[in-house]
N, C-alpha and C positions, 0 to 999 in steps of 0.2 A: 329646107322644108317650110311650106306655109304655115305663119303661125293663124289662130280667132282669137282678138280681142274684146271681150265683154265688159259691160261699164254699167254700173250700177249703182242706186242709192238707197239703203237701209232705210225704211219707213216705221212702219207698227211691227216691223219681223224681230222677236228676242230668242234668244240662246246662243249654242254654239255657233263658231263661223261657218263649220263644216256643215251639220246638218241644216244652217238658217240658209247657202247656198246650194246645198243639193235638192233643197225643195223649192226654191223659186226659181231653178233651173232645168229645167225639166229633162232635156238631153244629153246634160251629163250623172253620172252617178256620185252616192255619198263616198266609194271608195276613189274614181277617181279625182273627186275634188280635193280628198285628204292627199294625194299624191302629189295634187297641184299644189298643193301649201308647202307638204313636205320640201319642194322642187324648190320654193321661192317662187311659184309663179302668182301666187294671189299676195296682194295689197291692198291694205286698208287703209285710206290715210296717204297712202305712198310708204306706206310701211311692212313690213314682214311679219306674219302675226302665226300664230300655233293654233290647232283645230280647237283648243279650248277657249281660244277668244270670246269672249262675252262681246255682243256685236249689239251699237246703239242707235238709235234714232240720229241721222245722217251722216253715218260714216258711208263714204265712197270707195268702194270695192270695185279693184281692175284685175280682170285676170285673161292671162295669156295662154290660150290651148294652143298645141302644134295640131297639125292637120293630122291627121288617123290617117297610118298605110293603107291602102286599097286594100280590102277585103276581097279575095277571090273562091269561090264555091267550088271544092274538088270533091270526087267521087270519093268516100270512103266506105269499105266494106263493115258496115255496122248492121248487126238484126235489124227485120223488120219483117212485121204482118203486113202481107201485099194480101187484101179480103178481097177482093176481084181485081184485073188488069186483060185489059183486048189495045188495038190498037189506035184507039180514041183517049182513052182513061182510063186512070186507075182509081181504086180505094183503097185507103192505107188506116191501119190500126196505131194511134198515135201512142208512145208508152208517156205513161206521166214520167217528167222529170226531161223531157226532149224538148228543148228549143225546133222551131219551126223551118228558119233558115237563119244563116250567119248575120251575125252584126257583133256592135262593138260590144266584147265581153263575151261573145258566144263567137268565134271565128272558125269554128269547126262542131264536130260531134252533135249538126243538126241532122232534122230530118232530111232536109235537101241534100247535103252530104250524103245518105244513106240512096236518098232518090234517084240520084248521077249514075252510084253503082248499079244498082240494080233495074233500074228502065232506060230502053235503050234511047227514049224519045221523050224530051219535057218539052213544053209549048215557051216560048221565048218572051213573051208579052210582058213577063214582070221581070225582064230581064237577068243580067246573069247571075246574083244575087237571089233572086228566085223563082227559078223557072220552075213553072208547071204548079208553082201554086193560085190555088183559084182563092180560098178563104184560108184562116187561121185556129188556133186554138192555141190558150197559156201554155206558159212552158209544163206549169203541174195540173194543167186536166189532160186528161187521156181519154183517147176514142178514135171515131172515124171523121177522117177527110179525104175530100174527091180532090183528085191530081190531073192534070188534066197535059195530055203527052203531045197535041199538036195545038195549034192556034186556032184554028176553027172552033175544036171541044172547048177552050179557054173561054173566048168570049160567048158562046152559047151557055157554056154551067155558069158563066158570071150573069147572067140578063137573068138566070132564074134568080139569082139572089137579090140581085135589083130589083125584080120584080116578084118579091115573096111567095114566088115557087113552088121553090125546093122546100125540104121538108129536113129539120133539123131537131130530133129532141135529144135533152141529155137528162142526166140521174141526179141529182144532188141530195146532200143531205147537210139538213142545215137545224142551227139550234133551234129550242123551242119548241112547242107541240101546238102546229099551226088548225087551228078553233076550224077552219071552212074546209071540203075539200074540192076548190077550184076556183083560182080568179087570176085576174088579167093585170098586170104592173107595166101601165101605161107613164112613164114618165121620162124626158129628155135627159142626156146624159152630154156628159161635157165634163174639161179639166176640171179637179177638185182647186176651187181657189184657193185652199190653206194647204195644197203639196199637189203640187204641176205634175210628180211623178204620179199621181193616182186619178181615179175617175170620180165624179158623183153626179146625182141629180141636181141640176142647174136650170134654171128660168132659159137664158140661152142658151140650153146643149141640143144634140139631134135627137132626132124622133129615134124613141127606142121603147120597145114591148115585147113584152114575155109572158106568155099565158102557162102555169102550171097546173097537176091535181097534186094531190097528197094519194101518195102507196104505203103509206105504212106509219103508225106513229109506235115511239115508245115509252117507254118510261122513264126513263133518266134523262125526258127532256129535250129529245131528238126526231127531227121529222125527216122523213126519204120519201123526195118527190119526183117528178116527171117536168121537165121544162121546155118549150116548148117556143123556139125564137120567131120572132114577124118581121125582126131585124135582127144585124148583125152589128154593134159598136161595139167598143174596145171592152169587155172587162164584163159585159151587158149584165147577165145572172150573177155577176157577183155582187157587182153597185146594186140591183135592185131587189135582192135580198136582204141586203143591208139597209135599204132605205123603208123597208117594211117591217124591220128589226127583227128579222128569223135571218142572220148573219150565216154564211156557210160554214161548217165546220172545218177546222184545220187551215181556213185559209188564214195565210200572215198578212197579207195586204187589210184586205177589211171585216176580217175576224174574229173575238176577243182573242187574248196571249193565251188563254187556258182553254183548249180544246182538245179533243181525239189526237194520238198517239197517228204519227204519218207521217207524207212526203211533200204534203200539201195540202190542197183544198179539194174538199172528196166530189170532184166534178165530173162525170164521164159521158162523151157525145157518143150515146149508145146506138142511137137510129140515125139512117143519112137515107135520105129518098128524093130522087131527082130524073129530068127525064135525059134519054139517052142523048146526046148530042146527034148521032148517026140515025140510029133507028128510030130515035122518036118516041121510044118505049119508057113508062116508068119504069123504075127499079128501086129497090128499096135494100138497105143491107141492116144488120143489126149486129149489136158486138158486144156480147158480155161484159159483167162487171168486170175489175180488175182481181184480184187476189186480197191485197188492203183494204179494198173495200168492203170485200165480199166478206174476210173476215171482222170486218168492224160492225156488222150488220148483225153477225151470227153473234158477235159476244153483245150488242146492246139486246138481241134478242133473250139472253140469257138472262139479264137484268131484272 
């Protein structure tokens, strides 16, 4: 098996070994790097060290990954809200807590997984790993996304998104009782330099914007809005939430640790509106809150 060798030098990074490399590494995770130490494969020094290692200014750290078996995408029979399907495209109700399609750490029990079974036709373009998806959403928001079953539908519902189109809003609620009801978070987004695994607003990131209103405020501190994408980056409405300090609730990435009772970050891609590949026709779909949500709304309303 092919091994990757990574070669590194400790600068201004302090703490443990484990967590000082799972964060300036971006593609691998803090569980598999503790495996790799476990294993013997990280040295520091030319040394063997333990995930509590205290790591200093130029210690030289080499660590040896084996190459990851092939990942391959099979049909499994797992639920799924199919919200409209013809033989161009589908829309599919995404549940929170669903990976998208496989990778390392998610090898199965994705949406695409579910997508194999149940459509007889995905569009090939993003290959076999995942075919027929046109855009994304986190493992923990939940909502709707367009599936797109031949290559033709693929590259037409992708130009809408290049060229801001389509029509994408979702629900959030997020801390805080936001003062205005409607403004535009116009700011680049890009790798977080202090943890490669996250996003932030960055002088060099890409263009990224999000227009919201405010639906609802309450009292104990909590606002449920309406978001409203012009672009689609990794993480978008959560980084710029966060950067205007009304942080999402329940999210663990960029969230505070004490928030709403959940499974996640209470995000839901409620509206998807885009034109037909075929007929040329808008269509628009909509998809109620979740259950979690719906009841976290009723009890803040209680408050």
């Amino acid at each position: 098996m092919n091994k990757q060798q990574i070669e590194l030098t400790i600068d201004q990074e302090r703490g443990r070994l484990d967590k000082v490399l799972s964060n300036l590494i971006a593609e691998v995770s803090r569980n598999q790097i503790q495996q790799l130490i476990a294993e013997g494969a990280v040295l520091v020094n030319g040394e063997k060290q333990l995930n509590k290692y205290k790591v200093a200014s130029g210690d030289q750290v080499k660590i040896t990954i084996p190459e990851p078996e092939e990942i391959e995408a099979k049909p499994q029979n797992i639920p799924l809200e199919i919200v409209y399907e013809d033989e161009d495209i589908a829309v599919v109700n995404k549940p929170q807590g669903m990976v998208v399609h496989p990778a390392l750490g998610h090898p199965d029990g994705t949406l695409v997984n579910a997508l194999l079974y149940h459509l007889d036709n995905l569009s090939g373009i993003n290959g076999k790993i995942r075919p027929g998806i046109v855009h994304r959403i986190d493992k923990d928001t939940s909502g709707l996304l367009m599936v797109a079953k031949n290559d033709q539908a693929h590259h037409h519902l992708s130009a809408q998104l290049k060229e801001k189109t389509s029509k994408r809003e979702y629900i959030a609620l997020v801390h805080g009782r936001i003062p205005h009801e409607k403004a535009t978070i116009d700011a680049p987004i890009g790798r977080d330099p202090h943890d490669r695994k996250k996003y932030a607003v960055v002088d060099d990131g890409k263009e990224a914007i999000t227009h919201f209103n405010v639906l609802q405020r309450f009292k104990e501190d909590y606002t449920l809005i309406a978001c409203q994408l012009e672009t689609g980056r990794t993480h978008q409405i959560r980084v710029h939430l966060k950067y205007i300090n009304f942080p999402m609730a329940g999210d663990p990435e960029y969230g505070p640790s004490k928030t709403l009772a959940g499974n996640g970050q209470f995000l839901h891609a409620a509206t998807l509106g885009f034109i037909h590949p075929r007929t040329e026709e808008y269509m628009e779909f909509n998809c109620p809150l979740p259950d979690i949500f719906t009841q976290t709304i009723a009890e803040l309303e209680k408050s």
